[in-house]
PyMOL Python script that loads the backbone (N, CA, C, O; Angstrom):
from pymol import cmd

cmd.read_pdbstr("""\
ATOM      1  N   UNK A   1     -83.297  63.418  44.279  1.00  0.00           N
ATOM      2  CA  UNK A   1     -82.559  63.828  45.457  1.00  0.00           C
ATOM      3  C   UNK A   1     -82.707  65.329  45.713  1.00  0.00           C
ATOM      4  O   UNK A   1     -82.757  65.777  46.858  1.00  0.00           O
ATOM      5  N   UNK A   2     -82.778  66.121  44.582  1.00  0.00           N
ATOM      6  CA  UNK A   2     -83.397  67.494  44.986  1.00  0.00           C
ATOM      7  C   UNK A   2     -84.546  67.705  46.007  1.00  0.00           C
ATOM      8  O   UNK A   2     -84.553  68.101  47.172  1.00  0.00           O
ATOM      9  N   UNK A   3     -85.450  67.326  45.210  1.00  0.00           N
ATOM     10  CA  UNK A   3     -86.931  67.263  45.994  1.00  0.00           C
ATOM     11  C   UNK A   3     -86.547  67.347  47.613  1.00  0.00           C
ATOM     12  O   UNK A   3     -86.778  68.321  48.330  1.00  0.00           O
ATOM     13  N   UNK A   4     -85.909  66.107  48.024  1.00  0.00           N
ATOM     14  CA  UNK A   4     -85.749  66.283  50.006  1.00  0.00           C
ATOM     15  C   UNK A   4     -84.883  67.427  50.169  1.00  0.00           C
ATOM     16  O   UNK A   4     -84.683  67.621  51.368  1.00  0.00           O
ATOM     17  N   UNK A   5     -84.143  68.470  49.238  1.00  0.00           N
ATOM     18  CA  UNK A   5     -83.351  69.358  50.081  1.00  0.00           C
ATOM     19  C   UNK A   5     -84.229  70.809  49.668  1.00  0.00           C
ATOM     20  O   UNK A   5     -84.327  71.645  50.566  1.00  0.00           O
ATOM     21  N   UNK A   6     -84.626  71.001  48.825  1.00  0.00           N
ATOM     22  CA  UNK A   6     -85.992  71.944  48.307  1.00  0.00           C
ATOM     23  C   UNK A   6     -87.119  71.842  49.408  1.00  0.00           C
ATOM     24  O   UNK A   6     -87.637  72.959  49.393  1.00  0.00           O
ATOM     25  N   UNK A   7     -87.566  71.310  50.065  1.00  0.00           N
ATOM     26  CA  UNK A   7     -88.781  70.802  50.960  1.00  0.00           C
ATOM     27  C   UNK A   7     -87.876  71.039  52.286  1.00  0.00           C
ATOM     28  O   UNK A   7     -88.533  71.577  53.178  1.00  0.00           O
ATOM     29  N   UNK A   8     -86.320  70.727  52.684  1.00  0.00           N
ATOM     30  CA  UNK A   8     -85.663  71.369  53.659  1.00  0.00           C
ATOM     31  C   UNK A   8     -85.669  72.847  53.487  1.00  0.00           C
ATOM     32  O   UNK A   8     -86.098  73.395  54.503  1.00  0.00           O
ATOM     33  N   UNK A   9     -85.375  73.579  52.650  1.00  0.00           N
ATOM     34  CA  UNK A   9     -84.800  74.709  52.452  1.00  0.00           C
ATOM     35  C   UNK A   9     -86.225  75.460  53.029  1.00  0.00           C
ATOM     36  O   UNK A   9     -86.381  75.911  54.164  1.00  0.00           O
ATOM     37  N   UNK A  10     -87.325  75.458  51.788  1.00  0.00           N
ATOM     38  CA  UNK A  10     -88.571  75.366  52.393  1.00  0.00           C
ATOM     39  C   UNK A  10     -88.962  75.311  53.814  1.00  0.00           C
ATOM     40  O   UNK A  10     -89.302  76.303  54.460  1.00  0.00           O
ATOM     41  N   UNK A  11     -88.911  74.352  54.178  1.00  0.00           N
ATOM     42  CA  UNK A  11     -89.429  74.377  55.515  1.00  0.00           C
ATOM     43  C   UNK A  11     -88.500  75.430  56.450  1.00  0.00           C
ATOM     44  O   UNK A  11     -88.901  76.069  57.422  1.00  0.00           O
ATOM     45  N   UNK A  12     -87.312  75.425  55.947  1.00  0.00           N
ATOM     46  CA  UNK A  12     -86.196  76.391  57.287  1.00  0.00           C
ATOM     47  C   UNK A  12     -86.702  77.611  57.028  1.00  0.00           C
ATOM     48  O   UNK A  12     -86.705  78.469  57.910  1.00  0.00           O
ATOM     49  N   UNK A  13     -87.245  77.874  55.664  1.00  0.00           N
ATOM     50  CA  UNK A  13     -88.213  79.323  55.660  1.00  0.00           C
ATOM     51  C   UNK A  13     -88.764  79.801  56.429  1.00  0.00           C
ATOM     52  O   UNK A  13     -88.723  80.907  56.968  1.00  0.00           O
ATOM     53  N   UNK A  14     -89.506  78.691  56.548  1.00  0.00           N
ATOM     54  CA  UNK A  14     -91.107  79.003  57.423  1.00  0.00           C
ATOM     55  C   UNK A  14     -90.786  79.375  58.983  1.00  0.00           C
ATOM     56  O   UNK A  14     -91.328  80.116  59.802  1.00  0.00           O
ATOM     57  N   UNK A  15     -89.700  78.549  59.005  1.00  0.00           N
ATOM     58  CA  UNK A  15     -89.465  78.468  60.512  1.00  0.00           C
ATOM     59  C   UNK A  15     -88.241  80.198  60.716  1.00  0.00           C
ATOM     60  O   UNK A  15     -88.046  80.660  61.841  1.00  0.00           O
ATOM     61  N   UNK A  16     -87.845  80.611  59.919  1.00  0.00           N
ATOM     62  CA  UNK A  16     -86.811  81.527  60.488  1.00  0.00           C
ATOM     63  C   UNK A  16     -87.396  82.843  60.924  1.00  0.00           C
ATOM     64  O   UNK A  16     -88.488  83.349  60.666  1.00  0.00           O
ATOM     65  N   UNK A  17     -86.519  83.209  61.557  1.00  0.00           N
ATOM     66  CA  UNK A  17     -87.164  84.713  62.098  1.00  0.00           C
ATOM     67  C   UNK A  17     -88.393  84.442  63.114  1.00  0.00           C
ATOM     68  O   UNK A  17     -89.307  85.218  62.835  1.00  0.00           O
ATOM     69  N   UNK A  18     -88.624  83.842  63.887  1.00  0.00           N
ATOM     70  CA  UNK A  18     -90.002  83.406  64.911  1.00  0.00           C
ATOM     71  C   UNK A  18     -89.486  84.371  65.985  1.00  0.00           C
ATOM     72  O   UNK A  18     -89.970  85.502  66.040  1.00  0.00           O
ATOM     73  N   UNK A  19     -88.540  83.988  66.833  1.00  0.00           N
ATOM     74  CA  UNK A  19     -87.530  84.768  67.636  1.00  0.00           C
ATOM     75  C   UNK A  19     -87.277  86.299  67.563  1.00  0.00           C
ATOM     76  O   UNK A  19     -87.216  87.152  68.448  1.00  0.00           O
ATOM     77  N   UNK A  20     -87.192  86.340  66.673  1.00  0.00           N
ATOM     78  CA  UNK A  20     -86.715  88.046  66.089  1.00  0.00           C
ATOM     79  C   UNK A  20     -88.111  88.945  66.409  1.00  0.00           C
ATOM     80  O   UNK A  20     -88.240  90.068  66.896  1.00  0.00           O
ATOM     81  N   UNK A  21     -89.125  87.934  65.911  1.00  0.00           N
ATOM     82  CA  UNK A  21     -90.836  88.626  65.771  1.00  0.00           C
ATOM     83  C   UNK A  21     -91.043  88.953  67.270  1.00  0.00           C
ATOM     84  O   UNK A  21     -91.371  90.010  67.810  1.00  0.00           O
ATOM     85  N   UNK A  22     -90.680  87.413  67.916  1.00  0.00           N
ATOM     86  CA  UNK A  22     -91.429  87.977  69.375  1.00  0.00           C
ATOM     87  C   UNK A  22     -90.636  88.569  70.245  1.00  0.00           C
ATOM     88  O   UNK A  22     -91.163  89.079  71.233  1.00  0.00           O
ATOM     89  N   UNK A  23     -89.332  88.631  70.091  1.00  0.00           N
ATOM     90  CA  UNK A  23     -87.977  89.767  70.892  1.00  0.00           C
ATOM     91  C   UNK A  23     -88.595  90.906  70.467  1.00  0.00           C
ATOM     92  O   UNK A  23     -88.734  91.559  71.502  1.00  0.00           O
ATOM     93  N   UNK A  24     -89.122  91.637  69.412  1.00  0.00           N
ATOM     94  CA  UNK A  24     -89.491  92.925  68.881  1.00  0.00           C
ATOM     95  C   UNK A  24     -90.443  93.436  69.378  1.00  0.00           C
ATOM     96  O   UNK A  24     -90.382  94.633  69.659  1.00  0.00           O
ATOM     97  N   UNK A  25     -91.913  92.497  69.706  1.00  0.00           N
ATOM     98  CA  UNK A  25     -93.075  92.453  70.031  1.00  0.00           C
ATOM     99  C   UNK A  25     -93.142  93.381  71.579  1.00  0.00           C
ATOM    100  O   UNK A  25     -92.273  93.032  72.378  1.00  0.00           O
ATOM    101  N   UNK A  26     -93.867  94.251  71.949  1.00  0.00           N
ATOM    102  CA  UNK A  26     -94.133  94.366  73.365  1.00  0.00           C
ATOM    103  C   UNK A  26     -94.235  96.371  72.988  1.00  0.00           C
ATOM    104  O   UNK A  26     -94.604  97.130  72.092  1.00  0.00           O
ATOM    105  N   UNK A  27     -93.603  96.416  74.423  1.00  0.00           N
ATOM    106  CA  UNK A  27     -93.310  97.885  74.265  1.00  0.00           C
ATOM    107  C   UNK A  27     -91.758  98.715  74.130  1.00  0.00           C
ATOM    108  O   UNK A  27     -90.684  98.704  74.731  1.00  0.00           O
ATOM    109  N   UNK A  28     -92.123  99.137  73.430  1.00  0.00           N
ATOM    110  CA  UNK A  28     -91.007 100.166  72.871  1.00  0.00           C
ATOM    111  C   UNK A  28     -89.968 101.189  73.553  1.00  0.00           C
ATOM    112  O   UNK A  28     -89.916 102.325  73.083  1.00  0.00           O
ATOM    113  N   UNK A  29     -89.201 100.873  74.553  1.00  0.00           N
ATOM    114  CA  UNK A  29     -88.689 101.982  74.550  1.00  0.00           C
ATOM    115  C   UNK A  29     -87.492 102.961  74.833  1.00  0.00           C
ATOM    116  O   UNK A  29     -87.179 103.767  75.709  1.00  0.00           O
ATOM    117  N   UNK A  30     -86.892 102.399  73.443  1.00  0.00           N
ATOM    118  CA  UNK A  30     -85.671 103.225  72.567  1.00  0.00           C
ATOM    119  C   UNK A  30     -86.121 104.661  72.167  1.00  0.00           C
ATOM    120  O   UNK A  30     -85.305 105.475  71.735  1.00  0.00           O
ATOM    121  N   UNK A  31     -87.378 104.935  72.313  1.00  0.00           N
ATOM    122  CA  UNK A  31     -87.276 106.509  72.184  1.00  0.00           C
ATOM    123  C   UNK A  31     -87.769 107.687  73.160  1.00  0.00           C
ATOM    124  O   UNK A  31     -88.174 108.827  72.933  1.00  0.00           O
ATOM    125  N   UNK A  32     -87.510 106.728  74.693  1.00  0.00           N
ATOM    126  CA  UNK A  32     -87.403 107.477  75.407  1.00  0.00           C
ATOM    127  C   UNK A  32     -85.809 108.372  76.043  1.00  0.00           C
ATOM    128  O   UNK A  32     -84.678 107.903  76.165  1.00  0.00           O
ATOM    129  N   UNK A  33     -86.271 109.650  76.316  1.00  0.00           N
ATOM    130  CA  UNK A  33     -85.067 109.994  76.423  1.00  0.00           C
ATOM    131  C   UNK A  33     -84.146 110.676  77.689  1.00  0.00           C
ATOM    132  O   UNK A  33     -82.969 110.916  77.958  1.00  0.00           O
ATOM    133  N   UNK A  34     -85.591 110.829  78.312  1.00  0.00           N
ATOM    134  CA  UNK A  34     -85.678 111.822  79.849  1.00  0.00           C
ATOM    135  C   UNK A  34     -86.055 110.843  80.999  1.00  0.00           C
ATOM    136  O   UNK A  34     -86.855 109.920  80.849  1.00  0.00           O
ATOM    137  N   UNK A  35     -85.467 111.100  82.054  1.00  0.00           N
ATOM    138  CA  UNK A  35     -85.926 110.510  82.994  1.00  0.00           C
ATOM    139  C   UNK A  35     -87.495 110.881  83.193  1.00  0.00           C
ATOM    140  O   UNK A  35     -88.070 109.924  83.712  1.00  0.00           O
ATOM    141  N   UNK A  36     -88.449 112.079  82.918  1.00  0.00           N
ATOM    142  CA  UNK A  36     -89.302 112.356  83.092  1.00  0.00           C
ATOM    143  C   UNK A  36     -89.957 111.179  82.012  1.00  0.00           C
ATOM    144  O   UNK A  36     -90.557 110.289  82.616  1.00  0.00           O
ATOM    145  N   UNK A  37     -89.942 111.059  80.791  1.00  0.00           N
ATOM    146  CA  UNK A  37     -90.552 110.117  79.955  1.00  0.00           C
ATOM    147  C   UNK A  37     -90.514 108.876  80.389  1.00  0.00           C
ATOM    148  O   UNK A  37     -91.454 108.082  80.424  1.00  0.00           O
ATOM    149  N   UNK A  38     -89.144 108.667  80.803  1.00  0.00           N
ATOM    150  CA  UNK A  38     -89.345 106.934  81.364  1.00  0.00           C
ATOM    151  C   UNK A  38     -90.153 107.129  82.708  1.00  0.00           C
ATOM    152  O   UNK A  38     -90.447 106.073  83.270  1.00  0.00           O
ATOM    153  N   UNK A  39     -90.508 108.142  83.238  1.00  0.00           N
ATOM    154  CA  UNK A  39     -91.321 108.159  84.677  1.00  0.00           C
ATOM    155  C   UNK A  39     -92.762 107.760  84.192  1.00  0.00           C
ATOM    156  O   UNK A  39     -93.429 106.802  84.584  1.00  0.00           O
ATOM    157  N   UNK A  40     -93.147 108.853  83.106  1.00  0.00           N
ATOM    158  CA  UNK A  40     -94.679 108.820  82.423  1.00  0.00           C
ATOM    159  C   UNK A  40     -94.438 107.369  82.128  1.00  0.00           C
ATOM    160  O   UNK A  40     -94.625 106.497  82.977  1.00  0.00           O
ATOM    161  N   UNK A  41     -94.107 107.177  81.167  1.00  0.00           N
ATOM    162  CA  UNK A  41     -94.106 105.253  80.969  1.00  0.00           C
ATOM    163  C   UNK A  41     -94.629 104.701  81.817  1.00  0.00           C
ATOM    164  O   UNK A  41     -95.815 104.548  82.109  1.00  0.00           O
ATOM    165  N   UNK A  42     -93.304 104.236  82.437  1.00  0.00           N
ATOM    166  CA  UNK A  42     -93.599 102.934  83.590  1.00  0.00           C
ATOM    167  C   UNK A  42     -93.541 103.732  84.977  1.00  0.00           C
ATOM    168  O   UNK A  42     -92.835 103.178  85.819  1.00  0.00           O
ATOM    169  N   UNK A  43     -93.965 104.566  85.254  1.00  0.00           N
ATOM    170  CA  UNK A  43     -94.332 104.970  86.787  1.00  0.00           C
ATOM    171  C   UNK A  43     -93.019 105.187  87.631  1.00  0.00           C
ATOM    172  O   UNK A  43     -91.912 105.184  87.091  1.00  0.00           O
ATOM    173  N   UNK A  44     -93.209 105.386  89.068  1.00  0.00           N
ATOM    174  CA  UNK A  44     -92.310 105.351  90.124  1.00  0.00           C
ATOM    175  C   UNK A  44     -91.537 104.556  89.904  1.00  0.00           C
ATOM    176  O   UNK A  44     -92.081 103.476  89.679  1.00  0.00           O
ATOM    177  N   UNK A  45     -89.868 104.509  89.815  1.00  0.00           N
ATOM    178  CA  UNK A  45     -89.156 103.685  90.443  1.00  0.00           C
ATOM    179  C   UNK A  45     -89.330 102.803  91.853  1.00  0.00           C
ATOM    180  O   UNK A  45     -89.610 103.197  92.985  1.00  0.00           O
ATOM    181  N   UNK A  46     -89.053 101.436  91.342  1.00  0.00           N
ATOM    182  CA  UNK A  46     -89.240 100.736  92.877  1.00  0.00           C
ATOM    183  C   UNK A  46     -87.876 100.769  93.627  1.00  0.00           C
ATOM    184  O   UNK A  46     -87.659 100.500  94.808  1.00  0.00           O
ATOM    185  N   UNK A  47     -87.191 101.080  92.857  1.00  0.00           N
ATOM    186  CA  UNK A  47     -85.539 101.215  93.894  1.00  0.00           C
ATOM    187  C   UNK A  47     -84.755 102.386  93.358  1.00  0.00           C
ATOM    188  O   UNK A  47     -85.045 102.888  92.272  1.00  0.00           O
ATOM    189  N   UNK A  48     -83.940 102.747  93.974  1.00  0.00           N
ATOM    190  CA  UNK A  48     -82.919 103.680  93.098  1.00  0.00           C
ATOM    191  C   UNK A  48     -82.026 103.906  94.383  1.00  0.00           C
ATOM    192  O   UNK A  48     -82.328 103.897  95.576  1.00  0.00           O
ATOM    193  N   UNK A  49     -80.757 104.122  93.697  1.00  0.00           N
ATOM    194  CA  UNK A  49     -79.447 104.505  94.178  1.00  0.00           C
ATOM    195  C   UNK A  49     -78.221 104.989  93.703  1.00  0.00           C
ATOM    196  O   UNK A  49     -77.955 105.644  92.696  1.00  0.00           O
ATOM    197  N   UNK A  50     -77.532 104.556  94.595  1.00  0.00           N
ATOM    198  CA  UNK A  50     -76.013 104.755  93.702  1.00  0.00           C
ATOM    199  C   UNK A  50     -75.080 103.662  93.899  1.00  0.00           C
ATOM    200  O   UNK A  50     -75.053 103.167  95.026  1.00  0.00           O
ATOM    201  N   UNK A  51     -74.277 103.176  92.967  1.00  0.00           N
ATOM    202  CA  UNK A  51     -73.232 101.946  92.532  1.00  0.00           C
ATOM    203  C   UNK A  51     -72.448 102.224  92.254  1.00  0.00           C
ATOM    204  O   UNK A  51     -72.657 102.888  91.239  1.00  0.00           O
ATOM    205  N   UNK A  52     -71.001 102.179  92.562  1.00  0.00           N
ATOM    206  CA  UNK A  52     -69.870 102.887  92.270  1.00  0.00           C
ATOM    207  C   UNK A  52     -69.807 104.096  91.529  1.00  0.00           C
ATOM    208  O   UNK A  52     -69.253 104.353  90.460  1.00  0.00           O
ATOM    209  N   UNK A  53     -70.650 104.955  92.497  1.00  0.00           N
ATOM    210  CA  UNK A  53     -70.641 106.184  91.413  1.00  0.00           C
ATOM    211  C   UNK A  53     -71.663 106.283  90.485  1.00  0.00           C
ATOM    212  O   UNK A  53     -71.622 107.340  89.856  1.00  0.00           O
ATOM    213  N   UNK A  54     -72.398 105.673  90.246  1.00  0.00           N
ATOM    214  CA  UNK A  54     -73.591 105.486  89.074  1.00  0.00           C
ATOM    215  C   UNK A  54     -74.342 105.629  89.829  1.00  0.00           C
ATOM    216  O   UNK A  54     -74.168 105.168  90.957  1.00  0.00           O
ATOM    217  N   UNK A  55     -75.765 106.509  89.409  1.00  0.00           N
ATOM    218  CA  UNK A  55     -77.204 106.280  90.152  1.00  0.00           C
ATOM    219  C   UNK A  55     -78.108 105.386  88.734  1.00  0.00           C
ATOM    220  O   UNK A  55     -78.170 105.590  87.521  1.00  0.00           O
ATOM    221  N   UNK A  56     -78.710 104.340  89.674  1.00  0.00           N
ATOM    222  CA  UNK A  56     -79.319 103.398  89.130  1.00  0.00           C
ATOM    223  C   UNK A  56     -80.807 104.046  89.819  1.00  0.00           C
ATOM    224  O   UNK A  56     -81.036 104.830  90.740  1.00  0.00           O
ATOM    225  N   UNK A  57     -81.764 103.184  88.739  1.00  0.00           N
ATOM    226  CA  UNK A  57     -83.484 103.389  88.999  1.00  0.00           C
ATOM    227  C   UNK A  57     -84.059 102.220  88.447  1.00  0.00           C
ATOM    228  O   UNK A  57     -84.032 102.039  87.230  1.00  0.00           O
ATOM    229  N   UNK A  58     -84.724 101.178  89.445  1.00  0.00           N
ATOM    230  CA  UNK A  58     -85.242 100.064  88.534  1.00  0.00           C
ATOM    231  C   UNK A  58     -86.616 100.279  88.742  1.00  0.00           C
ATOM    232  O   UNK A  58     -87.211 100.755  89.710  1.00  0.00           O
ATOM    233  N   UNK A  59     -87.192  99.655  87.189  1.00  0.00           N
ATOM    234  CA  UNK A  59     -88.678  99.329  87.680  1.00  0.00           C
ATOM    235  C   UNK A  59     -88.899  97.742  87.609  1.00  0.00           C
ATOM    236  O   UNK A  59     -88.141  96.784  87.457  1.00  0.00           O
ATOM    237  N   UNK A  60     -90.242  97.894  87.781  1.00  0.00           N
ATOM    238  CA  UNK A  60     -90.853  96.711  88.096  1.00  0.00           C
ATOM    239  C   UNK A  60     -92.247  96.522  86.855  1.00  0.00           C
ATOM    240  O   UNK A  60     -93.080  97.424  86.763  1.00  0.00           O
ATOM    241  N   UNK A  61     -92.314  95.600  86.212  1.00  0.00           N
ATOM    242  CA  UNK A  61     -93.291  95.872  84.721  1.00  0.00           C
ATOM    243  C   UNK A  61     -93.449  94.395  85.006  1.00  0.00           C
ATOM    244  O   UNK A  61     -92.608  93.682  85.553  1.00  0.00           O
ATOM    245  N   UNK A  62     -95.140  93.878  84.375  1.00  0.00           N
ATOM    246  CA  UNK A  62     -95.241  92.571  84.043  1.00  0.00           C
ATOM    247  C   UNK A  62     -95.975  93.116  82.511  1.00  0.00           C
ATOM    248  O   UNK A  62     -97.175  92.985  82.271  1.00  0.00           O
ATOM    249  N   UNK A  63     -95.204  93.597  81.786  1.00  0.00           N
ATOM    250  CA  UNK A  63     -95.338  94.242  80.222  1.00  0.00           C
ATOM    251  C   UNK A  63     -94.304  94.003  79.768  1.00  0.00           C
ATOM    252  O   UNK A  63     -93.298  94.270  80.425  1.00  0.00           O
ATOM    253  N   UNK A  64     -94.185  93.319  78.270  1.00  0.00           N
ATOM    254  CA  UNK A  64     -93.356  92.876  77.786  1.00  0.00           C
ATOM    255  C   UNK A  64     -92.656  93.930  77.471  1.00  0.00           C
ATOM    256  O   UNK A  64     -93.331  94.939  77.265  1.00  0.00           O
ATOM    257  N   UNK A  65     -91.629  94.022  77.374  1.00  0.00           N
ATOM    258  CA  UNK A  65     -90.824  95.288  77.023  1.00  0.00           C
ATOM    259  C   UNK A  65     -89.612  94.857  75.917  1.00  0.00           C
ATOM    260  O   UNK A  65     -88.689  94.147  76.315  1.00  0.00           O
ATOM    261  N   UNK A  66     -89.658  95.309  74.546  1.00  0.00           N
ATOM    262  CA  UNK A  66     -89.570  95.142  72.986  1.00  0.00           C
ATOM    263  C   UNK A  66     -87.864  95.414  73.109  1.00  0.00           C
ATOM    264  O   UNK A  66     -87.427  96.397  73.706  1.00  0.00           O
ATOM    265  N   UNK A  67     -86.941  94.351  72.427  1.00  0.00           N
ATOM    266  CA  UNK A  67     -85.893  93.980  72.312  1.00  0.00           C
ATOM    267  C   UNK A  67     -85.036  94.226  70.878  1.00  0.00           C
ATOM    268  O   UNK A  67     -84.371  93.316  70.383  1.00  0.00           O
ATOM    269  N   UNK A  68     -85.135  95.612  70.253  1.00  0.00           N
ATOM    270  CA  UNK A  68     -84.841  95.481  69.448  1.00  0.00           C
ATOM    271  C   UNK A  68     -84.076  94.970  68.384  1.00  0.00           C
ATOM    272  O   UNK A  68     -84.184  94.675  67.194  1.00  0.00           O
ATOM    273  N   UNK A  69     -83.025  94.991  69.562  1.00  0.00           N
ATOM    274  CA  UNK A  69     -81.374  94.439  68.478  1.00  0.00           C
ATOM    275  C   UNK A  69     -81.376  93.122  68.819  1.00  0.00           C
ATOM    276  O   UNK A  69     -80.783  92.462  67.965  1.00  0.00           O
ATOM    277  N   UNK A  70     -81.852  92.392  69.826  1.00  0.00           N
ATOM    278  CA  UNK A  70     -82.106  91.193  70.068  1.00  0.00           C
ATOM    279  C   UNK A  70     -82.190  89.834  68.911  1.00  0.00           C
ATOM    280  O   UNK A  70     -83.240  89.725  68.278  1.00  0.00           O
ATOM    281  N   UNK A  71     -81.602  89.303  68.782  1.00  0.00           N
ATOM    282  CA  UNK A  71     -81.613  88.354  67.767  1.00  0.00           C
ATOM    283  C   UNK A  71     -81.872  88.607  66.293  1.00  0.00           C
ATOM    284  O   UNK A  71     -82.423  87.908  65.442  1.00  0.00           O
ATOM    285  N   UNK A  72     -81.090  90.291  66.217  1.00  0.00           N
ATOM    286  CA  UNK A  72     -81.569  90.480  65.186  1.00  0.00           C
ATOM    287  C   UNK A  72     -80.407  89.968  64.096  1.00  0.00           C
ATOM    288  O   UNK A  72     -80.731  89.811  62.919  1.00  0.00           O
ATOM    289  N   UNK A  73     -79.345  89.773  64.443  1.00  0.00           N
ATOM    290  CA  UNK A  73     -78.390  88.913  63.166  1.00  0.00           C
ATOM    291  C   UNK A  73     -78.735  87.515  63.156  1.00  0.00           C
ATOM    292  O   UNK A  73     -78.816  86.951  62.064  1.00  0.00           O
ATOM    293  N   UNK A  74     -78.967  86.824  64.308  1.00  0.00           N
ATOM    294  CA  UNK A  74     -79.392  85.587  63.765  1.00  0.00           C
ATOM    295  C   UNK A  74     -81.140  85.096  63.631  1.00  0.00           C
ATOM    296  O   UNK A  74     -81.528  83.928  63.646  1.00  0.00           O
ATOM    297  N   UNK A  75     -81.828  86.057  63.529  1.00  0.00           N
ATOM    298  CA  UNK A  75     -83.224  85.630  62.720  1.00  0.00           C
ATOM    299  C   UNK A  75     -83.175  86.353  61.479  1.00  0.00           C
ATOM    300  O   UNK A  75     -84.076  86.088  60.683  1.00  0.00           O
ATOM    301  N   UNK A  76     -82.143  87.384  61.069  1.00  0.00           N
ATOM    302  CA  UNK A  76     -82.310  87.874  59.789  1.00  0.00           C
ATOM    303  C   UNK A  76     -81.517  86.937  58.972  1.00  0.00           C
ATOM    304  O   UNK A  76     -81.897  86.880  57.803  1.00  0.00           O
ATOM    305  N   UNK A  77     -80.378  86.086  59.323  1.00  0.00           N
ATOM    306  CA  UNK A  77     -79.704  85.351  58.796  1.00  0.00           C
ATOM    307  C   UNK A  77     -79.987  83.627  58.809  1.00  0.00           C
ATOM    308  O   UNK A  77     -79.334  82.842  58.121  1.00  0.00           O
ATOM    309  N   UNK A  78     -80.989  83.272  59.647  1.00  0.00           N
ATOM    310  CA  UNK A  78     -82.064  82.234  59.136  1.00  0.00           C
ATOM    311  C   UNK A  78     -82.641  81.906  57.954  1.00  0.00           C
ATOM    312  O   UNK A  78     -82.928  80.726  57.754  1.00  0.00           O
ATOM    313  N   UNK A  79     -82.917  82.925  56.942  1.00  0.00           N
ATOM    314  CA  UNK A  79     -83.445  81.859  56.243  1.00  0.00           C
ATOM    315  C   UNK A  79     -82.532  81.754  55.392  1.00  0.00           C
ATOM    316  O   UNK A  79     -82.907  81.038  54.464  1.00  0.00           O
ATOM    317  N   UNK A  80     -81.131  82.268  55.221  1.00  0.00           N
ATOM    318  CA  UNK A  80     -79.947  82.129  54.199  1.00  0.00           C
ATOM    319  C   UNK A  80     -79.597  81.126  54.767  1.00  0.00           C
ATOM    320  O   UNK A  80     -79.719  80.211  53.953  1.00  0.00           O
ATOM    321  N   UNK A  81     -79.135  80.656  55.935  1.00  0.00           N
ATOM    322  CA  UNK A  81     -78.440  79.207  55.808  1.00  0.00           C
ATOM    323  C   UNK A  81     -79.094  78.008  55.544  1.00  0.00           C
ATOM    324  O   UNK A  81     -78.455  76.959  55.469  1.00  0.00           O
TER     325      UNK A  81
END
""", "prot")
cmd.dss("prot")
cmd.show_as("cartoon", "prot")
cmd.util.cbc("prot")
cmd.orient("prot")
């Protein structure tokens, strides 16, 4: 009766953290810090304004853009359960 829960445990190995890998994957960027750096990055803003007081700037990217904290408690805590 071991054997089938050893070969579970096993296999939930293999499988944990998949999620975590590809949320991380892309581009980076938590260490930008200036509006000038996020300009060099990803270029012109395609919109910008203001929202209750806030000025907003969006872009527009078909580049994956890297998720750090993103699933990071539950793919680090995959292969413990």
């Amino acid at each position: 009766m071991r054997i089938p829960y050893l070969l579970l445990v096993a296999a939930a190995s293999f499988s944990a953290g998949c999620a975590h890998m590809i949320a991380r994957c892309g581009e980076d960027l938590t260490g930008l810090s200036t509006k000038q750096e996020v300009h060099a990055q990803l270029g012109e803003p395609a919109a910008q304004g203001v929202v209750d007081g806030e000025p907003f700037e969006e872009f527009l990217t078909r580049r994956k853009i890297a998720e750090p904290h993103a699933l990071s408690a539950l793919g680090q805590g995959m292969p413990w359960g």
